[in-house]
N, CA, C and O atoms as CSV, one atom per row, in Angstrom:
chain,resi,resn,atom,element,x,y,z
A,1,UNK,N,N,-4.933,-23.889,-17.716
A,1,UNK,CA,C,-6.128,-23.694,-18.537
A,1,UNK,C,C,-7.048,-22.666,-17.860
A,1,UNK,O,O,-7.236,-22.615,-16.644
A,2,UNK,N,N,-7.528,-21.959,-18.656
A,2,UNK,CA,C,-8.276,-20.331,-18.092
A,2,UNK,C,C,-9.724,-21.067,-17.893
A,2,UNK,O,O,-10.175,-21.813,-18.762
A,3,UNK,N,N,-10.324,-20.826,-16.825
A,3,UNK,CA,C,-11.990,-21.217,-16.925
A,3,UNK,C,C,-12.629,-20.228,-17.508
A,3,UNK,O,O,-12.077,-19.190,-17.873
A,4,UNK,N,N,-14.005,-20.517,-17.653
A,4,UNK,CA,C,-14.670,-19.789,-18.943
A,4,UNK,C,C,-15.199,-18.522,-18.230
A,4,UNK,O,O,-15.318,-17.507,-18.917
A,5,UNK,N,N,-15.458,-18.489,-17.199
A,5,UNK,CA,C,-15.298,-16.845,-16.396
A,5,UNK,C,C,-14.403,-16.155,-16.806
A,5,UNK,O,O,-14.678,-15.064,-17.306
A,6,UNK,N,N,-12.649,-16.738,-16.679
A,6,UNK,CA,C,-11.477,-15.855,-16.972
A,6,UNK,C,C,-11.658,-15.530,-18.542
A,6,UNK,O,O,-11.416,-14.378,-18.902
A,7,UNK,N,N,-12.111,-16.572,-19.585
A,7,UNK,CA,C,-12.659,-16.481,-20.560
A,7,UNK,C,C,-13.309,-14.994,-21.426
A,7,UNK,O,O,-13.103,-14.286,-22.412
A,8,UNK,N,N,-14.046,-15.126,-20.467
A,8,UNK,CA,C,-15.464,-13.738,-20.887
A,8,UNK,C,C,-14.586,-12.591,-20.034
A,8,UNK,O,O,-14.216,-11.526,-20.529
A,9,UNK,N,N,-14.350,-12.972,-18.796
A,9,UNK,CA,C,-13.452,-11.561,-18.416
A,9,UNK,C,C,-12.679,-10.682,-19.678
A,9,UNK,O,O,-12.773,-9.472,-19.884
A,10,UNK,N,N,-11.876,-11.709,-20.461
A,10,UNK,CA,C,-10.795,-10.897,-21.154
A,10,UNK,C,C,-11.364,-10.388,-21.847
A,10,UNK,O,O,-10.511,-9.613,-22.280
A,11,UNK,N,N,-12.961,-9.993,-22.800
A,11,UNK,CA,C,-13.461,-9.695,-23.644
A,11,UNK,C,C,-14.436,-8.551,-22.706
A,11,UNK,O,O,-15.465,-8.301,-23.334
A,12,UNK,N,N,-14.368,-7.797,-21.356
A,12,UNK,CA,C,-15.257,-7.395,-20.730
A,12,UNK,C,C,-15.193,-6.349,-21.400
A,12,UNK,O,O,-16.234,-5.776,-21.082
A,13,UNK,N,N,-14.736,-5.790,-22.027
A,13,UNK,CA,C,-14.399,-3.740,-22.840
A,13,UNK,C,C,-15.312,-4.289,-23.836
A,13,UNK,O,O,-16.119,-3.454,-24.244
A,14,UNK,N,N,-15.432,-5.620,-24.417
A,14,UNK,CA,C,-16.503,-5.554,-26.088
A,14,UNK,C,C,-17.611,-5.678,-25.071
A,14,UNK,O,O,-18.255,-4.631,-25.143
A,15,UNK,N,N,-18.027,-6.315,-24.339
A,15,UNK,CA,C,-19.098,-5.834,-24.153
A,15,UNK,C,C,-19.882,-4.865,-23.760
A,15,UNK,O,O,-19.757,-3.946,-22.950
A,16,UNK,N,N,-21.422,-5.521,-25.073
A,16,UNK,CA,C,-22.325,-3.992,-25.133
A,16,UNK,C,C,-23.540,-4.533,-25.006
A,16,UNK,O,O,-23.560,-5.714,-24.657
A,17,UNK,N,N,-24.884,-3.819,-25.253
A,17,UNK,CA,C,-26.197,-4.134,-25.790
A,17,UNK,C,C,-26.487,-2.658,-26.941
A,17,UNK,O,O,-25.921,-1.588,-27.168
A,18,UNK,N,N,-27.344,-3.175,-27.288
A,18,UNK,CA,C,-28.445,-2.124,-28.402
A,18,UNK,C,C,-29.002,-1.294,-27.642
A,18,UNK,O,O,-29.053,-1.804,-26.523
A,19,UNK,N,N,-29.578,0.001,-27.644
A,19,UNK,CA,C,-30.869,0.328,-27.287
A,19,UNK,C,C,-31.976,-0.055,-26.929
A,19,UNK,O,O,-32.589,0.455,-25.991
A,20,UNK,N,N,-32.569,-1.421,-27.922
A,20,UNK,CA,C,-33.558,-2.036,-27.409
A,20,UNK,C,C,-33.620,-3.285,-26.520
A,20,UNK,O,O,-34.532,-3.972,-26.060
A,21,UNK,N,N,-32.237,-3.299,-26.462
A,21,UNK,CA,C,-31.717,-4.570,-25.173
A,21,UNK,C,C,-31.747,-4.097,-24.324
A,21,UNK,O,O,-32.335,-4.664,-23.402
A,22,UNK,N,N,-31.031,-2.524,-24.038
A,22,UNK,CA,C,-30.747,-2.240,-22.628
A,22,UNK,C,C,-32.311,-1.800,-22.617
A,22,UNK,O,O,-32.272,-1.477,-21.430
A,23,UNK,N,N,-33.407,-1.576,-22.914
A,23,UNK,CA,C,-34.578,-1.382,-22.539
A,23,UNK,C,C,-35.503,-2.575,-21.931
A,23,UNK,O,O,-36.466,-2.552,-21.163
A,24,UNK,N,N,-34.813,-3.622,-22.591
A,24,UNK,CA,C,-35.089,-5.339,-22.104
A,24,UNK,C,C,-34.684,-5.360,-20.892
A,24,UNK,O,O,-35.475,-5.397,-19.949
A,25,UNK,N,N,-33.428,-5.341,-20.756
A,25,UNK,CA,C,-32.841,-5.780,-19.766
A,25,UNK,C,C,-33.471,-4.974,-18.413
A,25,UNK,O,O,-33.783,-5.471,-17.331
A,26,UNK,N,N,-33.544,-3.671,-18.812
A,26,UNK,CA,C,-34.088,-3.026,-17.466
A,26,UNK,C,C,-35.430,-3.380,-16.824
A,26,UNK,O,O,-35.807,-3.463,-15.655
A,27,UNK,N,N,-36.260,-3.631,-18.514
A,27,UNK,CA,C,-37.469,-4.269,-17.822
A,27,UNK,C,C,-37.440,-5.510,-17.428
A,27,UNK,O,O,-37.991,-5.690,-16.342
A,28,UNK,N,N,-36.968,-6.477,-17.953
A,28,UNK,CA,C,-36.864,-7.550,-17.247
A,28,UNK,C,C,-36.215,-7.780,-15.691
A,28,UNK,O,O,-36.416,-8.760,-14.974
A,29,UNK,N,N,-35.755,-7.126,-15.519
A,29,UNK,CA,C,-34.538,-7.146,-14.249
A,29,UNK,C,C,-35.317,-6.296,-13.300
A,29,UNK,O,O,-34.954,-6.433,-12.132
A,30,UNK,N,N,-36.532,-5.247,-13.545
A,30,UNK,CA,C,-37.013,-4.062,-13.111
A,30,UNK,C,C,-35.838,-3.374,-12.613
A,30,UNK,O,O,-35.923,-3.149,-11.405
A,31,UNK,N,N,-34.487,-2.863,-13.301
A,31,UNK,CA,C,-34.025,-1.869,-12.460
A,31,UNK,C,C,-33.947,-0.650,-13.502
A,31,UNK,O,O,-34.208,-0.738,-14.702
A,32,UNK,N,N,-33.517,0.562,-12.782
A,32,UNK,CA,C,-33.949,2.082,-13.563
A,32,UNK,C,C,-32.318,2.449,-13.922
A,32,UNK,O,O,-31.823,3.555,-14.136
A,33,UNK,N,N,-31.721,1.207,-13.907
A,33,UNK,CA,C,-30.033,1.691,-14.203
A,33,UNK,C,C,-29.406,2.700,-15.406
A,33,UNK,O,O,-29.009,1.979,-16.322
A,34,UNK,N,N,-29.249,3.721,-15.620
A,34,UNK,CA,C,-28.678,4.608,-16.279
A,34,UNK,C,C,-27.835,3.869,-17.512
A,34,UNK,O,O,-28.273,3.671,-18.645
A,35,UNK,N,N,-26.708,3.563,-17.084
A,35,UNK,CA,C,-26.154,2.615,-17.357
A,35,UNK,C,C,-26.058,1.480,-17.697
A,35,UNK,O,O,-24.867,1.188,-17.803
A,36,UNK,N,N,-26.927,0.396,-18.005
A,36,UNK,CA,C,-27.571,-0.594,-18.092
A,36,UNK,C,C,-26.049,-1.906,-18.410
A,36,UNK,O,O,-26.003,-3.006,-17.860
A,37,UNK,N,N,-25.329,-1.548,-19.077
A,37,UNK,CA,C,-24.346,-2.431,-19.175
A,37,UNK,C,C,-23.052,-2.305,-18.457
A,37,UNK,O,O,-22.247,-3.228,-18.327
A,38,UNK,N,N,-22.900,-1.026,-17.973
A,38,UNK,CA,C,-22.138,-0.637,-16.719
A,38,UNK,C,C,-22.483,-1.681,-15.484
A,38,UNK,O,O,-21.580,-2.348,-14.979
A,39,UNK,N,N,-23.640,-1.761,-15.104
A,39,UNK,CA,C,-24.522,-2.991,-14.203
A,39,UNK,C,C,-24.329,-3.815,-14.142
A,39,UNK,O,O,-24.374,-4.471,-13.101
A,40,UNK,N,N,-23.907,-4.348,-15.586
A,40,UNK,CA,C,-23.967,-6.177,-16.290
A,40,UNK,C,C,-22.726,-5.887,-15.877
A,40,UNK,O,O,-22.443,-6.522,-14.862
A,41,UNK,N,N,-21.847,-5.159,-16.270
A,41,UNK,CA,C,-20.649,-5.613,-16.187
A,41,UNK,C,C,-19.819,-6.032,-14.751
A,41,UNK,O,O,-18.991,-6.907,-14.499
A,42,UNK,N,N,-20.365,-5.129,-14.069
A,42,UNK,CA,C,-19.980,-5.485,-12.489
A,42,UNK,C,C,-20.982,-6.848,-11.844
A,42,UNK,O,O,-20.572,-7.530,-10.904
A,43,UNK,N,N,-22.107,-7.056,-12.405
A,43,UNK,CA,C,-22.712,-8.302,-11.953
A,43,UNK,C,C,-21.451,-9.701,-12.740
A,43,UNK,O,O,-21.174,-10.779,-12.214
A,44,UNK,N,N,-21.116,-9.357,-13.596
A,44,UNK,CA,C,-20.197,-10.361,-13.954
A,44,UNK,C,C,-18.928,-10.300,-13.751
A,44,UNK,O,O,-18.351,-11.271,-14.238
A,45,UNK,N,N,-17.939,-9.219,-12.992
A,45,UNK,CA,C,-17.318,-9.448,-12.828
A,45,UNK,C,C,-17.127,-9.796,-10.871
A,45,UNK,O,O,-16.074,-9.630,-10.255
A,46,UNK,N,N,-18.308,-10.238,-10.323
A,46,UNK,CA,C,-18.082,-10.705,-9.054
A,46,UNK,C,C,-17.570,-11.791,-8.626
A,46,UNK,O,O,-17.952,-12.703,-9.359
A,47,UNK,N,N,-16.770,-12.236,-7.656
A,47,UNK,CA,C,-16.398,-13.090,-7.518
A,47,UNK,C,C,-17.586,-13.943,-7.679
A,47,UNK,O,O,-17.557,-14.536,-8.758
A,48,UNK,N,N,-18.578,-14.188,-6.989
A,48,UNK,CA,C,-19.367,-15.456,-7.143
A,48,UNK,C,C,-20.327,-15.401,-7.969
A,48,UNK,O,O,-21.496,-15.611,-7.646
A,49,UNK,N,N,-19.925,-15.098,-9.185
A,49,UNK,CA,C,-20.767,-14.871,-10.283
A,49,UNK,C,C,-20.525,-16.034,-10.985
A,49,UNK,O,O,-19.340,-16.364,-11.036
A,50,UNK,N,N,-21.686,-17.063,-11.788
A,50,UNK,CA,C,-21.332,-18.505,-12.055
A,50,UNK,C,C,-21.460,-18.250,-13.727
A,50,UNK,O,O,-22.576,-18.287,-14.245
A,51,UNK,N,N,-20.299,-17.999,-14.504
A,51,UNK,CA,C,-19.831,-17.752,-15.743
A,51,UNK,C,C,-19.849,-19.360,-16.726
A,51,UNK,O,O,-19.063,-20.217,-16.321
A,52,UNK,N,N,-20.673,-19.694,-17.887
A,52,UNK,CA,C,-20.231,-20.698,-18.399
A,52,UNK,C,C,-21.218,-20.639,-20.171
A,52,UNK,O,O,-22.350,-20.192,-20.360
A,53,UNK,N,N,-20.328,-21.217,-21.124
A,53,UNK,CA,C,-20.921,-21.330,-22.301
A,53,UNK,C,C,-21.644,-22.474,-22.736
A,53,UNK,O,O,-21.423,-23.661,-22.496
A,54,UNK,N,N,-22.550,-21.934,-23.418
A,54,UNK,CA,C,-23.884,-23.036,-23.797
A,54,UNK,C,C,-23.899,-22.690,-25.538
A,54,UNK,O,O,-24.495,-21.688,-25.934
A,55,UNK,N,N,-23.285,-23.493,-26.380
A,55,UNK,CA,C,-23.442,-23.006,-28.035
A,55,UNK,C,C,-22.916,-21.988,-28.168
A,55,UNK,O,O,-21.796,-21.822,-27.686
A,56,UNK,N,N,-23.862,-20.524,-29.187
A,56,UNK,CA,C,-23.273,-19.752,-29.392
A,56,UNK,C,C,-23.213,-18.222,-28.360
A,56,UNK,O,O,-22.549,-17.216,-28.611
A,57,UNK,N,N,-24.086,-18.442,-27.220
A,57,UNK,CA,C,-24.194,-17.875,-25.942
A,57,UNK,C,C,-22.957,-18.140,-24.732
A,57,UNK,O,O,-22.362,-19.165,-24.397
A,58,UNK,N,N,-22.875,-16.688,-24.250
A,58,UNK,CA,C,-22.044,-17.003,-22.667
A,58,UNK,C,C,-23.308,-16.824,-21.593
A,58,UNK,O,O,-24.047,-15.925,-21.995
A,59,UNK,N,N,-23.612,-17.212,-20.775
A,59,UNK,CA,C,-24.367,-17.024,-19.550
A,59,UNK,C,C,-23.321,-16.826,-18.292
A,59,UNK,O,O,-22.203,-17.211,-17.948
A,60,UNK,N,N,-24.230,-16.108,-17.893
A,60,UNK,CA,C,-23.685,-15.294,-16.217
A,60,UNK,C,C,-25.129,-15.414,-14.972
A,60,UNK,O,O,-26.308,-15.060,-14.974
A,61,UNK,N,N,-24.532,-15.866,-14.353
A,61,UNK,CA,C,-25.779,-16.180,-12.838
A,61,UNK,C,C,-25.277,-15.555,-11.851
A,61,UNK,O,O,-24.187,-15.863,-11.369
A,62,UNK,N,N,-26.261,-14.264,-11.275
A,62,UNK,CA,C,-25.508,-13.763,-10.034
A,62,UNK,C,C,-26.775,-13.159,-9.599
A,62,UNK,O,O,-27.742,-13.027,-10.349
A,63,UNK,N,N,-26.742,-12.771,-8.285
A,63,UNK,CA,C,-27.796,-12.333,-7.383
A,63,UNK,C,C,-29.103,-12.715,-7.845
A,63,UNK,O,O,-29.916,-11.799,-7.962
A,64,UNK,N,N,-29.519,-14.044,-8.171
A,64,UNK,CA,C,-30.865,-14.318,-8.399
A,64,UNK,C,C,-31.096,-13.326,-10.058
A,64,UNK,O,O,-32.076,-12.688,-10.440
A,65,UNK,N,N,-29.943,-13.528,-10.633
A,65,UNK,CA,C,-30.465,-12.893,-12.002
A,65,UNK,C,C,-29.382,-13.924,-13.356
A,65,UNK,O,O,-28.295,-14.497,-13.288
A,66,UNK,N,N,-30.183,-13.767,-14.226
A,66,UNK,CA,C,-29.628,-14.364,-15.515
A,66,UNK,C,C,-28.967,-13.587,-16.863
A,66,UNK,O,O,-29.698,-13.350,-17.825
A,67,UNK,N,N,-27.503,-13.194,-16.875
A,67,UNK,CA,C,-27.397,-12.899,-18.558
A,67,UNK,C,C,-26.968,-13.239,-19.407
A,67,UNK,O,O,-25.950,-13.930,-19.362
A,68,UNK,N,N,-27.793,-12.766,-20.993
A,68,UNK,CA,C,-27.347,-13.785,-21.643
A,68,UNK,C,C,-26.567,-13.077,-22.880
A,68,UNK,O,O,-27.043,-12.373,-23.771
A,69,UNK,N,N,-25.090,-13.518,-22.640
A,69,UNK,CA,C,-24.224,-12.932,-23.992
A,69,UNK,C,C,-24.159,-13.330,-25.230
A,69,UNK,O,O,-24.284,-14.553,-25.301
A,70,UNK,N,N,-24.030,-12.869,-26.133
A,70,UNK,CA,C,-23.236,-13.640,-27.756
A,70,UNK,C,C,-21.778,-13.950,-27.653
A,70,UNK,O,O,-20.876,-13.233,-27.219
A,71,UNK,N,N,-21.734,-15.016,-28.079
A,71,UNK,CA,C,-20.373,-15.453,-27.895
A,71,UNK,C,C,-19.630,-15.017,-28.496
A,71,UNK,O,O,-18.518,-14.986,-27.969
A,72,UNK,N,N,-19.739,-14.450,-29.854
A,72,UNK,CA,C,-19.096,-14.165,-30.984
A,72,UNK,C,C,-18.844,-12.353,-31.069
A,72,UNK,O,O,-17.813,-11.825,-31.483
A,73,UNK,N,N,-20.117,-11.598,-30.543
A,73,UNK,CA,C,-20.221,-10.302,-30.741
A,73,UNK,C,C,-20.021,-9.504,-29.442
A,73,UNK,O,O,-19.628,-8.352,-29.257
A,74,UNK,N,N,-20.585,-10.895,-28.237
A,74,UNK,CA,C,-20.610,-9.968,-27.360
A,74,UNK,C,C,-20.909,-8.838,-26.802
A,74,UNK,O,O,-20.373,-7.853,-26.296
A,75,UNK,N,N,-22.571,-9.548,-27.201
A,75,UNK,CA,C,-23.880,-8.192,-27.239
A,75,UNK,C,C,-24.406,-8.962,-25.616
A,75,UNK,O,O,-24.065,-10.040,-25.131
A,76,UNK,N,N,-25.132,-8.145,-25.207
A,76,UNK,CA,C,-25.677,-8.874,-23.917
A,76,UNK,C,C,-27.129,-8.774,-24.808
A,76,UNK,O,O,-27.439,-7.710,-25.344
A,77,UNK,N,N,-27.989,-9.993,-24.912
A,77,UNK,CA,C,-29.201,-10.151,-25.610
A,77,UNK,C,C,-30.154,-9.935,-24.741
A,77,UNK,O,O,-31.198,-9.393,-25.102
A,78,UNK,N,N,-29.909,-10.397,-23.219
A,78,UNK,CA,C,-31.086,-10.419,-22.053
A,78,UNK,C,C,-30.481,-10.867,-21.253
A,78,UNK,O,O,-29.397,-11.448,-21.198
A,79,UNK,N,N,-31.630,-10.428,-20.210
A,79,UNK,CA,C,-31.311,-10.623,-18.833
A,79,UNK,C,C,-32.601,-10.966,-18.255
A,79,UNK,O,O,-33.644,-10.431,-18.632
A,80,UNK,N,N,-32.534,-12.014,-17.181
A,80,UNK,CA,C,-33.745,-12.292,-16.070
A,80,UNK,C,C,-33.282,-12.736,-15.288
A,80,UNK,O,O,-32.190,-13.261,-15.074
A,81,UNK,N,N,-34.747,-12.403,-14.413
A,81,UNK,CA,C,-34.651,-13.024,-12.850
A,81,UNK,C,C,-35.078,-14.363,-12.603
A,81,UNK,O,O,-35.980,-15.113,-12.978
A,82,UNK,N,N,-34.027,-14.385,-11.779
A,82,UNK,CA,C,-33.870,-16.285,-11.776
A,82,UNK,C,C,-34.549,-16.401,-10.632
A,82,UNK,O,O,-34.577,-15.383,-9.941
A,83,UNK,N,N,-35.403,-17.856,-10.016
A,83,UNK,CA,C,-36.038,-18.318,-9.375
A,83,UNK,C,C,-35.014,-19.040,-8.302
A,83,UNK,O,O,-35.465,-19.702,-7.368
């Protein structure tokens, strides 16, 4: 049985954001990343990145940060910094 990390891995090429996500995400996260989902994508594919689904969301926890996917579309909606 695949855990839900290996899960979201196999779908890592659909993921995307909008324009006005990756403008979220940067502000929320404060970083000036070019790339903004290029970023996400290597924050989730780290080994100790803590991958798991909640409804119609995937969440990803890594370096003191939070993102949050669509399960279905596999948009990244947001991102924050975790406490």
């Amino acid at each position: 049985m695949k855990t839900e990390k290996e899960l979201l891995l196999e779908h890592l090429d659909a993921i995307h954001t909008t324009p006005l996500g990756a403008e979220r995400i940067r502000k929320n996260l404060n970083v000036e990343e070019k790339d903004i989902v290029a970023f996400c994508k290597q924050k989730i594919k780290k080994k100790n990145a803590c991958v798991y689904r909640n409804g119609k969301n995937w969440y990803c926890e890594i370096d003191h940060m939070r993102f949050t996917i669509n399960a279905s579309s596999y948009t990244i909606i947001t991102a924050h910094k975790c406490k």
